[in-house]
C-alpha positions in Angstrom: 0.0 0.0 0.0 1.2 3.5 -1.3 0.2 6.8 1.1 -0.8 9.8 -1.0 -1.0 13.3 0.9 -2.8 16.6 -1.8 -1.3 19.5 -0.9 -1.6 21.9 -3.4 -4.5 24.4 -3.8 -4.1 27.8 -3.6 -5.5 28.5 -0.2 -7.5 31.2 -1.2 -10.1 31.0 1.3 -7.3 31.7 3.9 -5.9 34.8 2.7 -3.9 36.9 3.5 -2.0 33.7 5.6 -1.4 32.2 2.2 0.0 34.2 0.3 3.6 33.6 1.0 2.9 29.9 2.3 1.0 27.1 1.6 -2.2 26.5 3.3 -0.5 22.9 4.9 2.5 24.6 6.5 0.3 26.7 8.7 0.2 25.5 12.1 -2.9 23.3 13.8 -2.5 24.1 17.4 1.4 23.2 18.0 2.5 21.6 14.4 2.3 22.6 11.3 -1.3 20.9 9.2 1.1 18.4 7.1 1.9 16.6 10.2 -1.4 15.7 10.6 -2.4 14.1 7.5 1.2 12.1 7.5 0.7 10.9 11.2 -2.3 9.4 9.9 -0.5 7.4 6.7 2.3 6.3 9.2 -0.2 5.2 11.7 -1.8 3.1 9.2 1.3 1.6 9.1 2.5 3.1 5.1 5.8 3.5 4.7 5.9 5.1 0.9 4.1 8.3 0.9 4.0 11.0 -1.9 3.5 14.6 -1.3 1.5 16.0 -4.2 1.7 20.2 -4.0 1.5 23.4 -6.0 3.9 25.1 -7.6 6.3 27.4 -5.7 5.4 25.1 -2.5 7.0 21.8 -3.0 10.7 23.2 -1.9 9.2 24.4 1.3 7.9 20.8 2.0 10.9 19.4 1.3 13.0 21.6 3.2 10.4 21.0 6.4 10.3 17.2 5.9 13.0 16.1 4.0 13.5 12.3 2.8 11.1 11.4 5.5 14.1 9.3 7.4 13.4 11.0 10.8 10.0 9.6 10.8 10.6 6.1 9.4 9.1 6.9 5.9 10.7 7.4 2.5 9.1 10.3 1.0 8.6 11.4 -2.6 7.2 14.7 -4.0 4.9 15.5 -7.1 3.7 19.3 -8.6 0.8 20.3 -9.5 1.1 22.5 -12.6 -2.4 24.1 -12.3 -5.6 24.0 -10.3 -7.3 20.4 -12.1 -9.2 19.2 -8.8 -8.5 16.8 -6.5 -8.8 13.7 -8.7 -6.5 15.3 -11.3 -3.7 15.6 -8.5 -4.3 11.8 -7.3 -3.8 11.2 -11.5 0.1 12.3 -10.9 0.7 9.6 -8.3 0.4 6.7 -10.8 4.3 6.3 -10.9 4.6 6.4 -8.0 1.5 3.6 -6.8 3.7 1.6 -9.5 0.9 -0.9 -9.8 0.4 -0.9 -5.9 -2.8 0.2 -4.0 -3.2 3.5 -2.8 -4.5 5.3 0.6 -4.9 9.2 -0.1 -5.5 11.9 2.0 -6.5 15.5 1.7 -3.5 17.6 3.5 -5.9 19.8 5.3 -7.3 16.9 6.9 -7.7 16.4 10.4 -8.4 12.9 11.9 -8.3 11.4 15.4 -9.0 7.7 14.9 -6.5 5.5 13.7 -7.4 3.5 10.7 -4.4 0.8 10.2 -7.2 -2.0 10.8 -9.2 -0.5 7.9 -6.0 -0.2 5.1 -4.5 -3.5 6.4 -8.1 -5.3 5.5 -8.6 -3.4 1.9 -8.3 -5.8 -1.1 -10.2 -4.1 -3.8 -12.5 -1.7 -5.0 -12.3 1.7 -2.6 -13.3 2.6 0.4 -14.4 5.9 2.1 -14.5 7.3 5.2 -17.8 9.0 6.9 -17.8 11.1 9.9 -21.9 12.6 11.1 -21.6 16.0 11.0 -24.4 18.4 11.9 -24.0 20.4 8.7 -23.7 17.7 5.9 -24.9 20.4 3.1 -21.0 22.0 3.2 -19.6 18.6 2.2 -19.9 15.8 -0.1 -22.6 13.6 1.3 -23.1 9.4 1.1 -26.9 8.1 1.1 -26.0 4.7 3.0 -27.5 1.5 3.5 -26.0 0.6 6.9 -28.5 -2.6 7.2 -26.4 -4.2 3.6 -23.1 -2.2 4.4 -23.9 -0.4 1.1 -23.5 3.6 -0.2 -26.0 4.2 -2.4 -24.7 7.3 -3.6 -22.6 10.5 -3.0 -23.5 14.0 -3.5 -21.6 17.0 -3.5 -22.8 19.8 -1.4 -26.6 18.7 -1.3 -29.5 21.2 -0.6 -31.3 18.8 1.3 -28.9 15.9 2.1 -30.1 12.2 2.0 -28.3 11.7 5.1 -25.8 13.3 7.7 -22.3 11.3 6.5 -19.7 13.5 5.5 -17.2 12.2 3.1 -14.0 12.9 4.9 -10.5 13.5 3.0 -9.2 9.6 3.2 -9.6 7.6 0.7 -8.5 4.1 -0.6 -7.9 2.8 -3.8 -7.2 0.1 -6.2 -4.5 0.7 -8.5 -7.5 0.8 -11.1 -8.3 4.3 -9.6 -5.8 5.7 -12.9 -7.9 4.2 -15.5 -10.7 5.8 -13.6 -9.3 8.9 -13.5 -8.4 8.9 -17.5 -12.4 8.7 -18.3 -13.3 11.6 -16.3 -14.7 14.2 -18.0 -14.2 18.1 -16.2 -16.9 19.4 -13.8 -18.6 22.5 -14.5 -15.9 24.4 -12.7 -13.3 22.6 -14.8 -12.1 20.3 -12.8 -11.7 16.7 -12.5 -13.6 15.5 -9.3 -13.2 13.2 -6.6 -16.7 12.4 -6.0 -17.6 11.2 -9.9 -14.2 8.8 -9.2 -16.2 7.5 -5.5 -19.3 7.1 -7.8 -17.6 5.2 -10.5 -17.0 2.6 -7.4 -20.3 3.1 -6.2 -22.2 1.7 -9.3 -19.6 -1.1 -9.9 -20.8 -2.0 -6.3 -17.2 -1.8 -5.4 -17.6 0.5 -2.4 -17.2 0.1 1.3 -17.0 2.6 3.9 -16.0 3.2 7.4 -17.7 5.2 10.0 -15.2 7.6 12.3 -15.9 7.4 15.3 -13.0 10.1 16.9 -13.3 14.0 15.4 -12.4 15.2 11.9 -11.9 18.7 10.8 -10.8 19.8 7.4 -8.6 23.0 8.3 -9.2 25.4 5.2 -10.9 28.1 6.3 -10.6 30.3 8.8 -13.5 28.5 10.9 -12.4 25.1 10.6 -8.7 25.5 11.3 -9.7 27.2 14.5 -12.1 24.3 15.4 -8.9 21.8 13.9 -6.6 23.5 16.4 -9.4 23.4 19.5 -9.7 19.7 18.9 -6.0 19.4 19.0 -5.3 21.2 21.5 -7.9 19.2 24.1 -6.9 15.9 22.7 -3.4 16.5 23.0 -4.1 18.4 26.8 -6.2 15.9 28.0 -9.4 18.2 28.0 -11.3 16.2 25.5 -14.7 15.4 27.2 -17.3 16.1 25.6 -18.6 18.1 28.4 -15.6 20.6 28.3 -16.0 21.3 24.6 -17.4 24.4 22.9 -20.8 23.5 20.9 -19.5 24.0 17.5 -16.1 21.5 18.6 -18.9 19.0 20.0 -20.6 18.6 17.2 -17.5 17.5 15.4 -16.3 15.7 18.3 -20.2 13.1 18.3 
């Protein structure tokens, strides 16, 4: 299994902290948000992991994180060229998957469980990860079967959402996820999406899903990397009831 970290975007919903950084060097409570996603990948117990990022970026990665040596993984590093969406970037890790399966991971992605039982287990198909959120509308949404262990479908950004199941940032693939990604066509804002790639699994009846039970926060606005760094902070503190936590962390927290 091959680790897969996009990092590149332009950040522009946190401006002006991006504009001489990428979004994924900016700090989550006492690290900067990279760590996060790659603590995840090494928990999971992945040892190959490939940093996808933006042009003008990927030298300040490397310079932060180097080969990867200090941290028991060997680390590789991919650009960008242009903003093609998030399935687009995943296309430029094919190399590198060299015929292997793939776990990917959004950078600004935020995750407390630990999902090594869940990667170990994958054989085929993909699988996606759902966290209940009490504002499904802001993501992409699954309509699930939980009696048959089935998604139904995913929708992005739903007016009225079919259920409360966020898709999360973490992903896993089959090394069929490039051929995939070659019949996509662009979305109406011009890029190549992640959630027609989920559905292509969806009605191959190839999908499975796991249900977080620990907090998840993306980190790309200025909302939600406050909320990433609260939920960091009383994790890492040992102030993570669910008593002492502000309603808008709680919610995340469920």
């Amino acid at each position: 299994m091959k680790g897969v970290i996009l990092a590149g975007g332009t950040g522009s919903r946190l401006f002006p902290l991006t504009k001489v950084t990428n979004k994924h060097l900016l700090p989550v409570y006492d690290e900067p948000m990279i760590y996060y996603p790659l603590k995840t990948l090494v928990g999971a117990g992945i040892k190959d992991v490939l940093i996808v990022s933006g042009r003008g970026h990927v030298g300040h990665f490397l310079e932060l994180l180097g080969s990867g040596a200090d941290i028991g993984v060997r680390l590789s590093y991919e650009i960008q060229k242009e903003a093609g969406g998030i399935a687009q970037a995943l296309g430029l890790a094919e190399h590198f998957a060299d015929g292997d399966n793939v776990t990917v991971i959004l950078g600004d992605n935020i995750f407390e469980d630990n999902v090594r039982e869940d990667i170990a287990s994958f054989k085929t198909g993909a699988r996606i990860f759902l966290k209940k959120v009490y504002d499904p509308g802001r993501f992409g949404v699954a309509d699930v079967d939980e009696r048959y262990r089935r998604v139904r479908n995913i929708e992005e950004k739903p007016r009225i959402p079919k259920s409360d199941y966020a898709v999360t940032g973490l992903y896993v693939y089959d090394n069929s996820v490039f051929d995939v990604i070659r019949t996509l066509k662009p979305s109406g804002r011009g890029e190549l999406e992640i959630t027609d790639v989920n559905n292509y699994y969806i009605a191959s009846d190839s999908m499975s899903y796991t249900i977080l039970g620990g907090y998840w926060s993306d980190a790309g606005t200025f909302d939600s990397l406050m909320l990433a760094s609260q939920l960091v902070k009383r994790k890492k503190t040992g102030k993570d009831r669910i008593s002492n936590l502000p309603p808008l962390v709680a919610a995340y927290h469920k």
